[in-house]
C-alpha positions in Angstrom: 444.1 62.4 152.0 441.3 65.0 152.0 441.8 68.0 149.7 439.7 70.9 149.4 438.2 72.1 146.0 437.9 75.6 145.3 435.5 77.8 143.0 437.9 78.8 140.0 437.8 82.1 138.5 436.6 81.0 135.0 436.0 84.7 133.6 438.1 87.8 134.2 435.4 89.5 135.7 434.2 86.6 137.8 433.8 87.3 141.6 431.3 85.0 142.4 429.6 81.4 140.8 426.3 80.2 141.8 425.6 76.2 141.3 423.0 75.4 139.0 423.7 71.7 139.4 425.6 69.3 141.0 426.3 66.3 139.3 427.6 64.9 142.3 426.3 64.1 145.7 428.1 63.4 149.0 429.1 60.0 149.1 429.6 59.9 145.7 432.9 58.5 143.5 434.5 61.2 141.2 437.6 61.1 139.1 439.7 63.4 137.3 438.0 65.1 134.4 434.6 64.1 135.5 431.6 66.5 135.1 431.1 67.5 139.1 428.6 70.7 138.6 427.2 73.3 136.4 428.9 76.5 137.3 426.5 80.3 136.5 429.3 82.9 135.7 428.6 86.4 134.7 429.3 85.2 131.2 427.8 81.8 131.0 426.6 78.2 132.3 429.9 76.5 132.7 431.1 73.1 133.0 433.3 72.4 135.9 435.6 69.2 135.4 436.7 67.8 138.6 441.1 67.7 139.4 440.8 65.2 141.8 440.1 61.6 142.7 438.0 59.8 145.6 434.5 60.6 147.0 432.5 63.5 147.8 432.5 63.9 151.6 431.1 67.6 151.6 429.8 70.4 149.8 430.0 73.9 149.7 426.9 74.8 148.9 423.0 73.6 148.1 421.6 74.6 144.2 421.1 77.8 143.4 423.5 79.4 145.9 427.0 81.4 145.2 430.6 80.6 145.9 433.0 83.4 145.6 436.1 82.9 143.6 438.5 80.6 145.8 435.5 79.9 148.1 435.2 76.6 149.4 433.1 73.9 146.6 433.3 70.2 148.0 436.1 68.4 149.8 436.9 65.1 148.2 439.2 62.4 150.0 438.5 59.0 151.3 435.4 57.7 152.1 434.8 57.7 156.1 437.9 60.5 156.2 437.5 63.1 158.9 437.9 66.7 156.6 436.2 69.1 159.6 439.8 69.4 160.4 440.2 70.7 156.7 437.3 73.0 157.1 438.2 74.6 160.5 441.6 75.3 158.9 440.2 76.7 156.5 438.3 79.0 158.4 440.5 80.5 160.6 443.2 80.7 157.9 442.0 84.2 157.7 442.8 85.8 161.2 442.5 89.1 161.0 438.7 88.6 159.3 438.0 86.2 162.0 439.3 88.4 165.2 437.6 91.3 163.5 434.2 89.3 163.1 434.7 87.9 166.7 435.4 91.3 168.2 432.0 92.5 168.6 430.7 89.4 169.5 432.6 89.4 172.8 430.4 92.5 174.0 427.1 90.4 173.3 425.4 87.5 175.1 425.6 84.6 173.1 423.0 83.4 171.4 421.3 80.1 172.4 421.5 77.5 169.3 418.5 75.5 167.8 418.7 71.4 167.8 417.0 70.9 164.1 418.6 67.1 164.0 415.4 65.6 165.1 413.2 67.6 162.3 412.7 65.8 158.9 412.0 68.8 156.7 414.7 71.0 154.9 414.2 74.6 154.3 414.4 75.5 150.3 415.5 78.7 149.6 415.3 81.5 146.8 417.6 80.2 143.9 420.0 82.7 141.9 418.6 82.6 138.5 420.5 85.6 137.0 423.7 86.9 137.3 422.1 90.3 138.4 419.4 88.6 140.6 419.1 90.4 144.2 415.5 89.1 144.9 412.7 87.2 143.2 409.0 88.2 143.5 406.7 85.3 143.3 404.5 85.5 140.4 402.3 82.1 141.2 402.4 79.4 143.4 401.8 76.1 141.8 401.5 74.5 145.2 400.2 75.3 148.4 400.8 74.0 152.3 399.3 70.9 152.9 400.3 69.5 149.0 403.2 67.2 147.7 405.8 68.1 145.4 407.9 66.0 143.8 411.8 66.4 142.0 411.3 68.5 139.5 407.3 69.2 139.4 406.9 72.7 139.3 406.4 74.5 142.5 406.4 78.2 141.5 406.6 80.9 138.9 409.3 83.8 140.1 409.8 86.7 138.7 413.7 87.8 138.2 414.6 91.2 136.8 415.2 89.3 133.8 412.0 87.5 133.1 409.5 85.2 134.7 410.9 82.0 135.5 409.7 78.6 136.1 411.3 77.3 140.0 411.3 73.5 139.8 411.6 71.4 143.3 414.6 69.5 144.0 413.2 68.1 147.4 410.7 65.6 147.7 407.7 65.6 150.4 404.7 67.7 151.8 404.9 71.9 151.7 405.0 72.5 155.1 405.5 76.5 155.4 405.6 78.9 152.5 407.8 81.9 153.3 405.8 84.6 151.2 402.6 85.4 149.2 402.1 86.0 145.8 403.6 89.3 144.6 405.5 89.6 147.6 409.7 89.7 147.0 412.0 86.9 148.5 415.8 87.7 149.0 417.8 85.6 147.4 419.3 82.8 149.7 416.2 83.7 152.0 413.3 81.0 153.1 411.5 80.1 149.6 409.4 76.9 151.3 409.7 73.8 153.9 409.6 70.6 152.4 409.5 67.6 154.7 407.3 64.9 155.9 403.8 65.8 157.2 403.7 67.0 160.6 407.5 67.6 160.7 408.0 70.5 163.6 409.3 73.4 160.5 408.9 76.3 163.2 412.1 74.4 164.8 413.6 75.8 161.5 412.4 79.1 161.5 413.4 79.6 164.8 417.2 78.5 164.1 417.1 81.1 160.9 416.0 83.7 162.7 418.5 82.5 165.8 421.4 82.8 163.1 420.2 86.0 161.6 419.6 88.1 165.2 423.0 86.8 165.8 424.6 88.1 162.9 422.5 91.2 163.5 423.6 91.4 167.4 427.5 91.2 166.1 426.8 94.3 163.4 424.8 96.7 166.2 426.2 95.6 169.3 425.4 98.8 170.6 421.2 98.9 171.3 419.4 102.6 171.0 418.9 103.4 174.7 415.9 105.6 173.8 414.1 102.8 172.2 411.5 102.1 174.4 409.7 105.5 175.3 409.2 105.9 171.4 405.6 105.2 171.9 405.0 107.8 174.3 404.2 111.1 171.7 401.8 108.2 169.4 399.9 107.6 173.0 399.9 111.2 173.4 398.6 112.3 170.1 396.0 109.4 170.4 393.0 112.2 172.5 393.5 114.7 169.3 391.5 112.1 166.9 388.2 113.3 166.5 386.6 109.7 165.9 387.6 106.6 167.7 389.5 104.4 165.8 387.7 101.1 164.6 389.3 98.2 166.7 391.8 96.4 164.7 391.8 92.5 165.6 395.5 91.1 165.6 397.3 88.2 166.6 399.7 87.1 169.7 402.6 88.7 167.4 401.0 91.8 166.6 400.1 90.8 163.1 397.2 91.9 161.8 394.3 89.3 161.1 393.6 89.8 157.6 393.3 87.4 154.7 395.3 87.4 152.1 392.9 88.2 149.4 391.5 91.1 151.6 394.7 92.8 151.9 395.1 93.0 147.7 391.8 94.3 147.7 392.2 96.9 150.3 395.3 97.9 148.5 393.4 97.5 145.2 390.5 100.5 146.5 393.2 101.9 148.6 391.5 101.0 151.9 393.5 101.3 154.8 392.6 97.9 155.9 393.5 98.8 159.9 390.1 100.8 159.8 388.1 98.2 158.2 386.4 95.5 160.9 386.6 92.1 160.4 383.9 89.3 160.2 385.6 86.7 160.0 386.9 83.9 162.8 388.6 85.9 165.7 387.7 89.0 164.1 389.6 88.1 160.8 389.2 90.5 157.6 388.3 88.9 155.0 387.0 89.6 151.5 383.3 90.8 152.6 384.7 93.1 154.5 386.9 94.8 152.6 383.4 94.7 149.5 381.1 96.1 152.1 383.7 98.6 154.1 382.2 102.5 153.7 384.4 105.3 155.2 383.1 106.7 158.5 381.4 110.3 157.6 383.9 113.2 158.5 382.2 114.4 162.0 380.9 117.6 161.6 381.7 121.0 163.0 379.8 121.7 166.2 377.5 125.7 165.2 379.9 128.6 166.2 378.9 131.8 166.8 377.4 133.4 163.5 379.7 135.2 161.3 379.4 138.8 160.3 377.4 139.7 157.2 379.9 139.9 154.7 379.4 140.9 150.8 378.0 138.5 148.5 380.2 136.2 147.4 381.0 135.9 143.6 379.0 132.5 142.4 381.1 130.0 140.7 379.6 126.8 138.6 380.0 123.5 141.0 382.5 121.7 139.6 382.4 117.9 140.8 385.6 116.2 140.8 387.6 113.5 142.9 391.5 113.4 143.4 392.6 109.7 143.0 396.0 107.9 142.1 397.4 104.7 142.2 400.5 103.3 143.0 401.8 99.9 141.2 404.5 97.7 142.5 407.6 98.1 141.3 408.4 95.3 139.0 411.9 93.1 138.9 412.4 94.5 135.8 412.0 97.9 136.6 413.9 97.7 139.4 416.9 96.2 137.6 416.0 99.3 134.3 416.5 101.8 137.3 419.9 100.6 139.1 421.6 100.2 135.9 420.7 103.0 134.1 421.4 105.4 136.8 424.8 103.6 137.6 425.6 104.1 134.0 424.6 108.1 134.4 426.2 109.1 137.2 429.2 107.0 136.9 430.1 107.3 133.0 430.9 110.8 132.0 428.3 111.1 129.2 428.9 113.3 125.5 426.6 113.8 122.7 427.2 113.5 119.3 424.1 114.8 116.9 424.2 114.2 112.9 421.6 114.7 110.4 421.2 111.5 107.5 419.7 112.2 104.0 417.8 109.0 103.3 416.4 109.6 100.3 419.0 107.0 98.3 417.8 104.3 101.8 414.1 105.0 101.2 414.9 103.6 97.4 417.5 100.7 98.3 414.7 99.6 100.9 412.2 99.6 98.2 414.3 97.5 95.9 414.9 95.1 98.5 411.8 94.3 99.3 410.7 93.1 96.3 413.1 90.4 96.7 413.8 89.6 100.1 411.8 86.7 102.1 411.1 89.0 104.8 410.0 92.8 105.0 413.4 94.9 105.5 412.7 97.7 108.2 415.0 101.0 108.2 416.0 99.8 111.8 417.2 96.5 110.1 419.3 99.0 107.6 420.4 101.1 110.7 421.4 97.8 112.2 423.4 96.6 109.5 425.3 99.6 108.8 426.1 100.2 112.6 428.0 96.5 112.6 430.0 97.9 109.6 430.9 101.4 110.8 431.9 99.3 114.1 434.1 97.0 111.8 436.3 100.3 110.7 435.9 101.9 113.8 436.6 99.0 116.6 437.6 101.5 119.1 433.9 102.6 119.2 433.2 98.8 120.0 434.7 98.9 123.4 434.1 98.5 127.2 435.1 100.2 130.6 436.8 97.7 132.8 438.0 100.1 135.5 441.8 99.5 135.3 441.6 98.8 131.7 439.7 99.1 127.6 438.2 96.2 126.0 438.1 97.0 122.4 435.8 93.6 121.4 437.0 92.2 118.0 433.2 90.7 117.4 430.2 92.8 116.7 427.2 92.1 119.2 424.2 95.0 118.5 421.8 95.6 121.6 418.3 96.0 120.3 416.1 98.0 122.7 412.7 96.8 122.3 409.4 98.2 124.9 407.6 95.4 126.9 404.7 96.0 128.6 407.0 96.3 131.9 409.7 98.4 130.8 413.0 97.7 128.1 414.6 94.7 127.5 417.8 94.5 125.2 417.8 91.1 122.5 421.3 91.2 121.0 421.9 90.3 117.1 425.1 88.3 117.2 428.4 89.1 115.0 426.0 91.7 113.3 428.3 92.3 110.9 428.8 88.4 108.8 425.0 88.6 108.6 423.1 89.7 105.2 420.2 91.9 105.7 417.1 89.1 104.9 419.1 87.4 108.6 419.2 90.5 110.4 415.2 91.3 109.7 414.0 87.8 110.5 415.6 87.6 113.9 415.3 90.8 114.8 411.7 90.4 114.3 411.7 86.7 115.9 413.8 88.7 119.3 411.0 90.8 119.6 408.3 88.7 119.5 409.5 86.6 122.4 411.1 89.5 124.3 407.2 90.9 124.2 405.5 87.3 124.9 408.3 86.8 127.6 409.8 84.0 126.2 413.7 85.3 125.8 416.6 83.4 127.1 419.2 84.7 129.3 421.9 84.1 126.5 419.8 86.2 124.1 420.0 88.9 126.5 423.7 89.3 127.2 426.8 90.0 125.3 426.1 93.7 123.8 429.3 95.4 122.2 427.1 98.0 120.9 422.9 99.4 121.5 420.7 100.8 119.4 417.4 102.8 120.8 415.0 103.5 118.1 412.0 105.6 118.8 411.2 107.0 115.2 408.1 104.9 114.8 406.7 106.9 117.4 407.2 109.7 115.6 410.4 111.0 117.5 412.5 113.2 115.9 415.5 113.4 117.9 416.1 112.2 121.8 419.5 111.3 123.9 419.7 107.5 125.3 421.5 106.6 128.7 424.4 104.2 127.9 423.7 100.5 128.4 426.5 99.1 130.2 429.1 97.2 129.4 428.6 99.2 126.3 431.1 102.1 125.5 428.0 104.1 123.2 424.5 103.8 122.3 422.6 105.3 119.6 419.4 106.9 119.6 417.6 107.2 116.5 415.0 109.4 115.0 412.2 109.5 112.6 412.4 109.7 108.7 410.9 113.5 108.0 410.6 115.1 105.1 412.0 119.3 104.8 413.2 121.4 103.2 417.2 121.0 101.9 419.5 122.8 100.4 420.5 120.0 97.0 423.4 121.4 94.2 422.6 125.1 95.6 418.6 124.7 95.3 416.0 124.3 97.7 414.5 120.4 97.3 412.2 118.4 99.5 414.9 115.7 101.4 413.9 113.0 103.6 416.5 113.3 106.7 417.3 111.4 110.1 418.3 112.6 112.8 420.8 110.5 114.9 422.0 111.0 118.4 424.9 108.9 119.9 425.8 108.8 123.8 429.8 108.2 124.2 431.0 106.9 127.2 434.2 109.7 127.3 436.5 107.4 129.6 436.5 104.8 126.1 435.4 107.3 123.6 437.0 111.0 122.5 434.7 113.2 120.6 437.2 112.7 117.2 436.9 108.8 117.6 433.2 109.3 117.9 432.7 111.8 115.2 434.7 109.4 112.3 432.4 106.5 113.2 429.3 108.7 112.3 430.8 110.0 109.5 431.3 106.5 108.5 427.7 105.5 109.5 426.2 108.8 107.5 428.1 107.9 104.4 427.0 104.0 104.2 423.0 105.0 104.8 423.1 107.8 102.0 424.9 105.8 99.3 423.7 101.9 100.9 424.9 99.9 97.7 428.5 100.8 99.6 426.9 98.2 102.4 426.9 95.6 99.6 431.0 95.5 99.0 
């Protein structure tokens, strides 16, 4: 007998799991504790070992796209066994969703649906390929329409708000369609590419996606803006003011505008508006010429008023000759992800500030001896690092995170380094900080780096922060306040080393101080709790053989 498998909630804080393989294909034999698929968390890559016995008659979802929790994964039964029955169930086993879904639909036409059986393409869409990924902008294609791709030949380079990641094909044929240019974003689950055999009719399959989204789109708004169509009418009245009649702008059937590609970067590029540039191209295209050999009509000038009355000599001023100008870059994945998680952190964790000054006279000489006998260089950022994982180790109520209803206090030490990218911050984490000597801290903090700069960092090496440090002192910072990096509870935010003037056994001496700032998260961390753990952190930097017990 058929039996439905579900997605099981293999972390707490699991809501969702996107495939990132199936091991199994319908038709296929599986038994109990076979592999079945490769399960993406928001922890982790998982394993998922099938409970049941018989063959694969149906599943869920393709590669790359999400299940929530108790979501429906594969059905597995008997081979030939009808399990639509199973599905349909299924369905409608939630009735209030599905009255409340069909409600609106009843006050809409409905809408016609598209016979793709007879079309031998599929349609392959824009993978999940982080746990945070909302869309992917396409860095490079590696193929174009016309070429074939193979299982597993690169098609594309995408670019998450993680990093820039290869997309390998899983389909086999010619690239039919491509659903966007390069540096243009793609939604996840949204048309990537058709694959099929040449000449296969793919606008059939455009047709039935954009059939099923109107639909879906007709059941949200079933309500149309009655005022719609007359919104033309004060643009076709303004249209006499213009003092110069506008350069004809050659489009297509649709209403597209006829440009190429390559034209439309580089009217961006100059900052052209490319609907007053004329193109030379077939059907009045715009193409690249155009855009190189495009000058800016003249402003028209004033027709002679009457002369104005003699007036007193102005004062004469030196020309000056100067141009306004900007530019505007795209927003990148990365800094798109920087800005939604920062300012989530912000406005949603009630920030505090905890300031401390560090005399690191006695760190400036235990750096120094170091040196001269450690493999690799020792930074003051590998010393801050090492005696942050200790202070954390007496103070594990610092090394916590906000899960809503409850505190997770971790028992292991995970330090978030924040390191600049030529895109924006990206956060390597040093694992179980604290069981590592300082020579093992330096040389992977300095190997994390490296690749997080050449954009060569795993996922894994990214994730799992119980604790971040922001260093800006080699820039010559002396003090600054960091936005929390979430799940984290604190971060801290670390100055330069300068020298001034102290006050040492009731004299004046020349000390060499640090300031510190940490950011508490006040729904984890009291200002007391806080406090201790600097005090802890001060007192291990100014007398560092105490790191050494």
């Amino acid at each position: 007998m058929a039996e439905i498998v579900r997605m099981p909630k293999m972390s707490d804080t699991m809501e969702e799991g996107v495939i990132a393989a199936w091991h199994k294909k319908v038709g296929d034999k599986v038994e109990s504790g076979e592999l079945m698929a490769e399960i993406e968390t928001d922890k982790a890559t998982m394993d998922y070992d099938s409970f049941n016995d018989g063959t694969v008659l149906y599943l869920g979802v393709e590669e790359g796209e999400a299940i929530p929790v108790n979501g429906v994964l594969a059905v597995v039964g008997e081979p030939g066994e009808d399990y639509q029955a199973l599905l349909a169930g299924d369905e409608s086993g939630n009735s209030d969703t599905a009255e409340e879904a069909a409600a609106p639909a009843e006050n809409t036409a409905p809408v016609e649906a598209v016979d793709t059986s007879s079309v031998n393409a599929e349609i392959v869409r824009m993978p999940k390929m982080s746990d945070t990924m909302e869309e992917g902008v396409i860095a490079a294609w590696h193929k174009k329409v016309g070429d074939k791709v193979e299982s597993g030949e690169l098609m594309a380079e995408v670019e998450t708000d993680k990093a820039t990641m290869d997309y390998d094909s899983f389909n086999e044929g010619t690239i039919l369609y491509i659903g966007a240019n390069e540096g243009e974003a793609v939604k996840v689950n949204d048309i990537l590419a058709i694959v099929g055999e040449p000449g296969a009719d793919y606008e059939l399959l455009i047709k039935a996606e954009a059939a099923s989204g109107s639909a879906s789109e007709e059941a949200a708004a079933p309500a149309p803006a009655t005022n719609a169509a007359p919104a033309s009418a004060p643009a076709q009245a303004a249209a006499p003011a213009a003092t110069a009649a506008p350069v004809p702008v050659a489009t297509s059937d649709n209403g597209r505008l006829k440009a190429s590609p390559l034209a439309k970067k580089l009217a961006a590029d100059k900052g052209i508006d490319i609907r007053q540039v004329s193109g030379s191209g077939e059907g009045g295209r715009i193409v690249k010429r155009d855009i190189e050999n495009y000058v800016p009509a003249a402003a028209p000038v004033a027709a002679p008023g009457k002369e104005a009355a003699p007036a007193a000599a102005p004062v004469q001023l030196p020309a000056i000759v100067g141009e306004e100008s900007f530019e505007e870059v795209r927003v990148s994945q990365m800094r798109k992800t920087i800005a939604k998680r920062l300012a989530g952190s912000k406005f949603q964790a009630p920030h505090f500030y905890l300031t401390m000054e560090i005399n690191m006279d006695k760190a400036i000489e235990y750096r120094k001896t170091m040196n001269e006998v450690s493999p690799v260089k020792i930074s003051f950022n590998d010393i801050v690092i090492k005696a942050v994982s200790m202070s954390l180790r007496q103070h594990p109520a610092v090394n916590a995170s906000w899960l809503e209803d409850r505190i997770r206090i971790n028992h292991h030490i995970h330090i978030g380094v924040a390191v600049a990218v030529e895109e924006g911050l990206v956060v390597p984490v040093v694992k179980f900080a604290d069981n590592k000597p300082l020579s093992h801290i330096s040389a992977e903090v300095k190997d994390l780096g490296g690749r997080a700069k050449s954009k060569k960092l795993e996922l894994s090496e990214m994730e799992g922060n119980t604790f971040t440090i922001s260093n800006l002192g080699m820039f010559g910072i002396e003090e600054f306040t960091a936005i929390i990096n979430p799940p984290d509870a604190c971060i801290l935010a670390v100055g330069g080393i300068k020298q001034t003037a102290i006050v040492k056994n009731g004299e004046l001496a020349i000390g060499n101080i640090m300031k510190v700032t940490m950011s508490c998260d006040h729904r984890v961390v009291d200002g007391a709790v806080g406090s201790a753990f600097l005090k802890t952190f001060k007192s291990l930097l100014e007398d560092p053989i105490r790191m050494l017990v």
